[in-house]
N, C-alpha and C positions, 0 to 999 in steps of 0.2 A: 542275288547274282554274285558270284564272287568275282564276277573280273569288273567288278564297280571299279576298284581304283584304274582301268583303265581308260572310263568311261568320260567323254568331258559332256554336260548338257548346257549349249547357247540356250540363254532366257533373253528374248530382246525384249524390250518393255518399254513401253511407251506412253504417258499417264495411267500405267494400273494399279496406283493406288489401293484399290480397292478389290483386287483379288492375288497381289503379286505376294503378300504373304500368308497364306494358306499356299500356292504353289511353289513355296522356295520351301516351306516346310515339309510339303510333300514330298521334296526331291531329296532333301536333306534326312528324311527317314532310310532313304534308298543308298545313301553313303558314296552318292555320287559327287565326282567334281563338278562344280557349277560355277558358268560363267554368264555373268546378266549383262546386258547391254544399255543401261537409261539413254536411251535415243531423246534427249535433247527435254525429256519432261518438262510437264511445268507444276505440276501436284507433286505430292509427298512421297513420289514412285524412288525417288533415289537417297532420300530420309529411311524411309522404309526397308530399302536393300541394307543401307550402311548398317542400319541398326543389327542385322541379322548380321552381317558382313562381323561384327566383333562379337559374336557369340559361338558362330560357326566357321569354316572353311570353304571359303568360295571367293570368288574373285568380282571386281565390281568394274564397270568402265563406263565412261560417260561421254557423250555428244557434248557439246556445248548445245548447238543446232540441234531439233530434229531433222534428221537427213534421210528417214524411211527406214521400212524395214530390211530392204537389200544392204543398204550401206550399215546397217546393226548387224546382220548377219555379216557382213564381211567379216567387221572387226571382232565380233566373237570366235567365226572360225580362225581368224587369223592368231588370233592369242592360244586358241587351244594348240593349233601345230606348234607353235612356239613353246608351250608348256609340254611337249611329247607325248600327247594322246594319242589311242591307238582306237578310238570308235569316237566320232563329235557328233552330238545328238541335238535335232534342234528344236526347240520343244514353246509354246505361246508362253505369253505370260495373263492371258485374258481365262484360264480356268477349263478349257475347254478340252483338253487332254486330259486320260487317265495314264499315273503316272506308271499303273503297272503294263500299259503299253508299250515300255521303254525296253523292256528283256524281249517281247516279244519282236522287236524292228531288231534289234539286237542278235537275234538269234543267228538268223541267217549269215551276219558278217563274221560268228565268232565261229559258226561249223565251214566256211571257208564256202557260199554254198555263194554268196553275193559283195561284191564291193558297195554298195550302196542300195536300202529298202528306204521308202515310201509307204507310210502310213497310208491307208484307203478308208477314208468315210465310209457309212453307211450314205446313198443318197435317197434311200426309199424311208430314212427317219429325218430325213434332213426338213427343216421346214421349206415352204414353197419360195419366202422372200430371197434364203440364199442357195436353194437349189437350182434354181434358174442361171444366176451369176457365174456359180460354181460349172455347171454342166457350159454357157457360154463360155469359158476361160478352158474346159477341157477342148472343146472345137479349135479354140484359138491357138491353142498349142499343137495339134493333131496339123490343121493346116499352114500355120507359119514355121513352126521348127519340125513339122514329122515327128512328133512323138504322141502317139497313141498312150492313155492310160485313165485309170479308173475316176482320179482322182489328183487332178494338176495342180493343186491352190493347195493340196496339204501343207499346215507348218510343223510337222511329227515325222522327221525326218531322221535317217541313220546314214551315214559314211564310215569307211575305215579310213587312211589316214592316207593311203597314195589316191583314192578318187578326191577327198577333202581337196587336198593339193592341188587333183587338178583341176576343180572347179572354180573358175576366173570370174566373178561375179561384178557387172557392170551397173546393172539397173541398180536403184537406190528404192525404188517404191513396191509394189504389191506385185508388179511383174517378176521379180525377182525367183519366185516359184517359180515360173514359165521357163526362167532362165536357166534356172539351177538342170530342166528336164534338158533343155538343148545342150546342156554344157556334160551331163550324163551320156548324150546320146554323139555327139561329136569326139569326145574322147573314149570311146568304146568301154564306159563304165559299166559291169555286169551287175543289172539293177532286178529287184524284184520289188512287188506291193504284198503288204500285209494288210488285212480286213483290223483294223480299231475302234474301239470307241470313243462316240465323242457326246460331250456334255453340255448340252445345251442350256442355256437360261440368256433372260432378256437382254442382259450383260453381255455373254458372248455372243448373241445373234446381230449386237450394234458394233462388231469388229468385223476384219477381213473383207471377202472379194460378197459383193454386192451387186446387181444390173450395172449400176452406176459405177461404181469403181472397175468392172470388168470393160467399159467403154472406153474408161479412160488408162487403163492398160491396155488395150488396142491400140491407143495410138501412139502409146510410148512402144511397143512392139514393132510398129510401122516405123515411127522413128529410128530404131537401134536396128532393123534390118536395113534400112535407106542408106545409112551412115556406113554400113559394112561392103554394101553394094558398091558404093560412091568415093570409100576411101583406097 
């Protein structure tokens, strides 16, 4: 893609050790700016960035805490507006994205056609354990913020740099995709989904939104709508 240098991709990471460099190098084939997030590790996830960090061109930031993947996301997008990106891409660091996914979310923003794409799963290859969770978290978002879509728990996401901006990101944990769609849909961001692949193994099927982690953003949900009602 030649408008890589305008490309920034948040890696937020969180102990992944064990798949976070195969996907830094992956991205780093692609001549993208890359910014990782170490959300608070406790393994060799931020050994592993620096190392690459002095061979390559990318940028590294670190939690002390784990504070979640919303408050990673924040601080990634927040460093790429800082740094004058003009597309912030938000991409796992668990191996589950193909990284030639990244042109096609891309596409749309650069022919002026969307402010912001949303990678769409496959949910008919998904396995049963996270297609359950996944399909509860898309009701959840449909009924609590009004937004309808294929695939709400995607983390293979595109912005250009005035919806980045205005997306005001509160949640700190896995609700934060939830968020990101209500925060799309409140400031009249012209959003589209693209169909991607994703890759599974036993590895990536023990990250992300789960029966159990979809419950327990339900009531972080109920929480941040009570608090808005209330305040």
């Amino acid at each position: 893609m030649n408008n890589s240098e305008k490309i920034f991709i948040i890696v937020p990471a969180y102990n992944e050790e064990n798949t976070l460099e195969n996907v830094l190098n992956s991205l780093i084939k692609r001549d993208y700016n890359i910014i990782i997030v170490d959300d608070g590790s406790t393994d060799k996830t931020y050994e592993i960035a620096s190392k690459i960090l002095n061979k390559h061109k990318l940028y590294l930031y670190k939690h002390v805490l784990n504070l979640g993947l919303g408050a990673a996301l924040k601080t990634g997008i927040d460093a790429a507006l800082k740094k004058g990106a003009d597309i912030i891409v938000t991409f796992d660091a668990d191996g589950q994205h193909d990284p030639a996914d990244i042109e096609k979310i891309c596409d749309p923003i650069l022919k002026g056609l969307a402010d912001a794409v949303i990678g769409s799963r496959n949910f008919d290859c998904m396995p049963q354990s996270k297609k359950i969770g996944n399909q509860i978290m898309n009701n959840l978002t449909r009924i609590f913020y009004g937004v309808n879509v294929k695939d709400s728990q995607s983390g293979l996401r595109a912005f250009n740099r005035k919806a980045a901006a205005q997306i005001n990101i509160h949640l700190r944990g896995y609700g934060v995709s939830s968020e990101i769609l209500r925060e799309i849909k409140n400031n009249n961001i012209k959003m589209e989904e693209i169909p991607i692949k994703t890759i599974y193994t036993d590895y990536s099927l023990s990250k992300g939104t789960n029966t159990v982690e979809g419950l327990k953003i339900l009531s972080k949900m109920v929480v941040d709508i009570l608090k808005r009602v209330l305040i």
